[in-house]
TIKOL-458047 format. One line per 2 residues: their letters; for each residue x, y, z of N, C-alpha, C. Coordinates in Angstrom, 2 decimals. Each point is the difference from the previous one (the first is absolute). Example, Ala and Ser with C-alpha at 12.3 -4.5 7.8 and 13.67 -1.06 7.14 Angstrom:
BEGIN
as = 13.19:-5.69:7.80:-0.89:1.19:0.00:0.90:1.20:0.00  -0.35:1.05:-0.72:0.82:1.19:0.06:-0.77:1.09:0.73
REM end
This chain:
BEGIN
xx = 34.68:8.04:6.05:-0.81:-0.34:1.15:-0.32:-1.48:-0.04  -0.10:-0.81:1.27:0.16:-1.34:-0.06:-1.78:-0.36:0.54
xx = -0.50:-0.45:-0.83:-1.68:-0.33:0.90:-0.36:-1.75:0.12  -0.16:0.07:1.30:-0.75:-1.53:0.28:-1.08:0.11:-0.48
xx = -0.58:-1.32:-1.00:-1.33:0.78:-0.24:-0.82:-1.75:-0.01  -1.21:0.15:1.35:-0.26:-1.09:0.22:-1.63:-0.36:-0.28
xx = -0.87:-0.82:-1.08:-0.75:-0.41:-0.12:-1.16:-0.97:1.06  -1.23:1.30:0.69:-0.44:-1.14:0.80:-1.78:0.34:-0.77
xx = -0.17:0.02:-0.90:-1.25:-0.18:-0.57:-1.25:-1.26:0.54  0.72:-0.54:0.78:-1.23:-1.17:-0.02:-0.24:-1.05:-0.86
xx = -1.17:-0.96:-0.02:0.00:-0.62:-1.08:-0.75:0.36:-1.63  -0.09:1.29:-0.15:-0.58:0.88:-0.69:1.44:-0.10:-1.12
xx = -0.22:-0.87:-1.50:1.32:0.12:-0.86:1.13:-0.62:0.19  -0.31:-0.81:0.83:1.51:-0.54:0.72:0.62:-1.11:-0.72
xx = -0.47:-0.47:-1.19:0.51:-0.33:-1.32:0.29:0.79:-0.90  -0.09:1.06:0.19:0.80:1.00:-1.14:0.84:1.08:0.81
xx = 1.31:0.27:-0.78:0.85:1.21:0.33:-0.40:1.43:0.12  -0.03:0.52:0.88:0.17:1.76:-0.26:0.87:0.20:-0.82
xx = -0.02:1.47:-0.60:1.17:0.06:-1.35:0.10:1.59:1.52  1.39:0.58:-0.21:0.31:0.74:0.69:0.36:1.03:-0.92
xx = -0.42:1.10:-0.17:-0.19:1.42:-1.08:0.77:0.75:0.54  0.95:0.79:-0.81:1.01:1.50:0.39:-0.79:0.60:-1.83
xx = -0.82:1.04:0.22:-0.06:0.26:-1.61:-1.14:-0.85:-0.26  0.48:-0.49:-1.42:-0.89:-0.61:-0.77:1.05:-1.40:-0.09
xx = 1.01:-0.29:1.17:1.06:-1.04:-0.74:-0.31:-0.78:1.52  -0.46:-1.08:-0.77:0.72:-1.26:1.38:1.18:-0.17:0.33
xx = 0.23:0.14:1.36:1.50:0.26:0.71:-0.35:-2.15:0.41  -0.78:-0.51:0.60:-0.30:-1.06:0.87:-1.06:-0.58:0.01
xx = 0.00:-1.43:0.91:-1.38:-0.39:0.16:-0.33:-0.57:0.96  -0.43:-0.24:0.98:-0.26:-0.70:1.40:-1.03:-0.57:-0.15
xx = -0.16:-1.37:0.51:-0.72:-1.37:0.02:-0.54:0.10:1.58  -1.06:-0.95:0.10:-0.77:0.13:1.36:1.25:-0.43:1.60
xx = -0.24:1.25:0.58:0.66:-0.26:1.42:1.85:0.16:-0.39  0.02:0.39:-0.65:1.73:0.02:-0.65:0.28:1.51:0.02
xx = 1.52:0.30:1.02:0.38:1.04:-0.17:1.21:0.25:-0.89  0.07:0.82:-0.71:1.15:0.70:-0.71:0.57:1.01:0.12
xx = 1.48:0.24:-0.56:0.91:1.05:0.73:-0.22:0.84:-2.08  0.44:1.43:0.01:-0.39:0.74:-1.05:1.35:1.44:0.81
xx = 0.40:-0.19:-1.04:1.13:1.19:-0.35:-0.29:1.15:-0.55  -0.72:0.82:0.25:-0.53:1.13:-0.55:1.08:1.36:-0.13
xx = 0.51:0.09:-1.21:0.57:1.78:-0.31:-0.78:1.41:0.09  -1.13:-0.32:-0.77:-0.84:1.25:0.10:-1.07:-0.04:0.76
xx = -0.80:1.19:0.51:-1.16:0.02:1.08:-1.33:0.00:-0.86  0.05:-0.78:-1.30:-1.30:-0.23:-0.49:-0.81:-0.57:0.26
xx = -1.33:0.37:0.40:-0.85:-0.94:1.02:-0.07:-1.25:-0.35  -0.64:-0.93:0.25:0.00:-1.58:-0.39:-1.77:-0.27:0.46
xx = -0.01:-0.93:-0.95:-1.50:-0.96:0.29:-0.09:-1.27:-0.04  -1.06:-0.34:0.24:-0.09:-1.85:-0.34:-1.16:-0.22:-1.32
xx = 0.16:-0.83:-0.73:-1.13:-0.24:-0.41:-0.12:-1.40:-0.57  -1.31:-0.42:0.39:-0.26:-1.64:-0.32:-1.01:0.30:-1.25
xx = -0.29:-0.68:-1.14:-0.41:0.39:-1.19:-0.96:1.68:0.42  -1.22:-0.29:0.22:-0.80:1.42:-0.33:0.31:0.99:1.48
xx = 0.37:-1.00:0.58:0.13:0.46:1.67:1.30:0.61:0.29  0.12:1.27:0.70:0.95:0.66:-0.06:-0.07:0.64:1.54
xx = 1.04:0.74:0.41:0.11:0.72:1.15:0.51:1.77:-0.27  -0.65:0.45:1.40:0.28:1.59:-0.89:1.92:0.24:0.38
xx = 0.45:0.58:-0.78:1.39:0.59:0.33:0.31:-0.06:0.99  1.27:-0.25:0.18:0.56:0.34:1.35:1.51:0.59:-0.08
xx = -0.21:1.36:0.72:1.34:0.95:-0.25:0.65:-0.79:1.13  1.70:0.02:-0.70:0.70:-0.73:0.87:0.65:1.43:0.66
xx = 0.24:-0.04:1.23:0.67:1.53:0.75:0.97:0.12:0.57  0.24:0.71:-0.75:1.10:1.05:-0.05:1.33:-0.12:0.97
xx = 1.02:-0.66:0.39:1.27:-0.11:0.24:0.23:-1.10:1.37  -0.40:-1.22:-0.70:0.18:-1.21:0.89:0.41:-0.60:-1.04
xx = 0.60:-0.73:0.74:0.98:-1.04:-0.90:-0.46:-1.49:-0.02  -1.00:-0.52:1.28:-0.98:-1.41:-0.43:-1.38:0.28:0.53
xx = -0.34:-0.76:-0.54:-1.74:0.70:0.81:-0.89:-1.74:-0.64  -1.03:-0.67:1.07:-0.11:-0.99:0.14:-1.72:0.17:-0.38
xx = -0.57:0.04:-1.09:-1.42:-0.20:-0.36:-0.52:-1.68:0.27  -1.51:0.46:-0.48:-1.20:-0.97:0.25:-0.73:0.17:-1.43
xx = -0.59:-1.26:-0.22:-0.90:0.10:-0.91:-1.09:-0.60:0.57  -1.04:0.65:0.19:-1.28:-0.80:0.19:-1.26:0.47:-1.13
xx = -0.97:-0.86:0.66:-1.30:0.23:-0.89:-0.99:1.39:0.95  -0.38:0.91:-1.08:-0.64:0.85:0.91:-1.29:-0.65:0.85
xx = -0.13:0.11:1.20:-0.53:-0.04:1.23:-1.61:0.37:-0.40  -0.22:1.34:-1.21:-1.74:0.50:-0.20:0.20:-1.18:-1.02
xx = 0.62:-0.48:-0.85:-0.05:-0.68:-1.18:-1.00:-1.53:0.46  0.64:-0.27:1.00:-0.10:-1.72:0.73:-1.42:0.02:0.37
xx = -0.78:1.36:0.76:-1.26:0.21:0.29:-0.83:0.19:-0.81  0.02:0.58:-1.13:-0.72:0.62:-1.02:-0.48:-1.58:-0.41
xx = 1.41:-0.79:-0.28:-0.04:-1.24:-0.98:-1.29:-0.93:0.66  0.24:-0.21:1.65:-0.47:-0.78:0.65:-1.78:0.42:-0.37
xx = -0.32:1.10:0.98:-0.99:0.48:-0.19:-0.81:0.19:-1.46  0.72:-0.02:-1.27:-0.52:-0.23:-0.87:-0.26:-1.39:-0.18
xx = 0.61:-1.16:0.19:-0.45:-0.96:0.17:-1.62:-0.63:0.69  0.87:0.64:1.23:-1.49:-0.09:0.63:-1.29:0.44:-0.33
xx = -0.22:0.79:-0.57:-1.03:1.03:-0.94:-0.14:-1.15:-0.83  1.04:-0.28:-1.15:-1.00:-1.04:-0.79:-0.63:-1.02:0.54
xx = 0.43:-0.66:1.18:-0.96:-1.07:0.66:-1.08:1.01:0.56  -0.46:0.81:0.55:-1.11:0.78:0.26:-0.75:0.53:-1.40
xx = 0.59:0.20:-0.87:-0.37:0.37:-1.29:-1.17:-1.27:-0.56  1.10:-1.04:0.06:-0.74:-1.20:-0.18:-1.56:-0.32:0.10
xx = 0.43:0.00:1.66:-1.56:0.08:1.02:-0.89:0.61:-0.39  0.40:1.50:-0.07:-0.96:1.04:-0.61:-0.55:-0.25:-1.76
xx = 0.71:-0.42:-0.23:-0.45:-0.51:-1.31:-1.37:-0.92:-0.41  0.77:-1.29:1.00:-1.34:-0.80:0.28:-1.15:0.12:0.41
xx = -0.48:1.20:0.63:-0.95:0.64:0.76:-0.35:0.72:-1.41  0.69:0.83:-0.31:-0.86:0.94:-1.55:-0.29:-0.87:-0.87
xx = 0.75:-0.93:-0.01:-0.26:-0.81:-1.52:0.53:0.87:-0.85  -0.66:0.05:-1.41:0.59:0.53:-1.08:-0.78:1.28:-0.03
xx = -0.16:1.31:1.15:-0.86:1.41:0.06:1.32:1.48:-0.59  -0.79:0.66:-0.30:0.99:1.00:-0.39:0.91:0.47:1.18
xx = -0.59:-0.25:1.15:0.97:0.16:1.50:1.13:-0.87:0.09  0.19:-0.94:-1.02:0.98:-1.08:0.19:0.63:0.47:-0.75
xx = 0.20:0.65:-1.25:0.29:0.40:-1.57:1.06:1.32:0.85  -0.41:0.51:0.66:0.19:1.01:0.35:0.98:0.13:1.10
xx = -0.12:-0.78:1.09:1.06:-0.67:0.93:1.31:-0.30:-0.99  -0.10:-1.41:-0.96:0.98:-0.37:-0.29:0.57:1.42:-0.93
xx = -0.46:0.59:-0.98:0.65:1.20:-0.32:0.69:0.55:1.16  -0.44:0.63:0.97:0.63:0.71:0.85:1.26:-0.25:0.96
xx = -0.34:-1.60:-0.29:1.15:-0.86:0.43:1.46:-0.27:-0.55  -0.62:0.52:-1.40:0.97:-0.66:-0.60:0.66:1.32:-0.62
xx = -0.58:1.31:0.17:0.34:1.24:-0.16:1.47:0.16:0.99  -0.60:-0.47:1.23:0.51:0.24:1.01:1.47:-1.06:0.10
xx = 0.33:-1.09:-0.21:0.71:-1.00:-0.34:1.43:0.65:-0.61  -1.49:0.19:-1.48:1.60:0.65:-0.72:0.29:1.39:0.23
xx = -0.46:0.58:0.66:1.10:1.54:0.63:0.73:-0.28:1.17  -0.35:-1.13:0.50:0.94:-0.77:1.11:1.52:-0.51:-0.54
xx = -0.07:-0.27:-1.47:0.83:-0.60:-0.34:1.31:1.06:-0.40  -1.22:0.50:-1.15:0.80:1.36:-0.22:0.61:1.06:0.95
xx = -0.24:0.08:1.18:0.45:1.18:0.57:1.19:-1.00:0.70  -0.24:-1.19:-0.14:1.29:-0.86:1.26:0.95:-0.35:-0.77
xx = -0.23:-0.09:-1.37:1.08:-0.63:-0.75:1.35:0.80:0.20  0.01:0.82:0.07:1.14:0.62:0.40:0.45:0.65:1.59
xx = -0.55:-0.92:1.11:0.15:0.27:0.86:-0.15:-1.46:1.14  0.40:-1.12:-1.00:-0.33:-1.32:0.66:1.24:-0.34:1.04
xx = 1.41:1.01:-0.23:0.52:-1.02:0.44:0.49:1.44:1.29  0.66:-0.07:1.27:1.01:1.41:0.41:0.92:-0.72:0.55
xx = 1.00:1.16:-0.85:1.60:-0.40:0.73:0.11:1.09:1.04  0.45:-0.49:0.82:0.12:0.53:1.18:1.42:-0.25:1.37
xx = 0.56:1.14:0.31:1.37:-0.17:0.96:-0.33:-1.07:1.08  0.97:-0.54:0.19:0.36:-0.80:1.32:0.28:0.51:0.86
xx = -0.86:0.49:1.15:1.33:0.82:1.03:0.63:-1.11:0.46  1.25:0.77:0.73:1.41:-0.91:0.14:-0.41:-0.37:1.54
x = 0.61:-1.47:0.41:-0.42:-0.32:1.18:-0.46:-1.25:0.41
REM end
């Protein structure tokens, strides 16, 4: 099976390569905005992954002979990021108003509870490959 497989991530990494996964074996690697052609024998799904950041599987299907993917950055990923941002500048604010009260102690815990299960649950869902329809 013959796959176009085209990198539009944004400027999110765009100094480092995707490594392109069949297995546990790098088949490839695509650089920002760069498409590549991939010769595939078997229908073992494939992923991307940039060091901790990874994408979930993708079954390649079943009796086509080229098929033209996308790589982007997930779409909840970009919001979560933003909006957490924004929170720490509101965090901030709110901070300055408590001063140093157990309501502040307690915010930033919860913040930061919250942060890292953001991280953890996305790390493996930062990136989706996804079909091109033809056209």
């Amino acid at each position: 099976m013959e796959i176009q497989l085209t990198r539009r991530t944004g400027f999110y990494g765009m100094g480092s390569p995707l490594e392109i996964m069949q297995e546990k074996k790098r088949i490839a690697a695509v650089n920002h905005q760069q498409t590549i052609y991939l010769e595939l024998a078997e229908q073992t799904p494939i992923r991307v992954r940039m060091f901790f950041l990874e994408s979930q599987p993708f079954q390649l299907p079943q009796g086509q002979s080229a098929l033209k993917l996308e790589i982007v950055m997930n779409p909840a990923l970009k919001r979560i990021y933003i909006g957490f941002y924004l929170s720490l500048f509101l965090m901030i604010g709110v901070l300055g108003l408590l001063s140093h009260s157990l309501y502040s102690l307690i915010f930033v815990g919860v913040y930061l509870v919250a942060y890292f299960a953001f991280v953890l649950i996305y790390l493996k869902k930062a990136y989706l490959i996804k079909e091109v329809p033809h056209g």
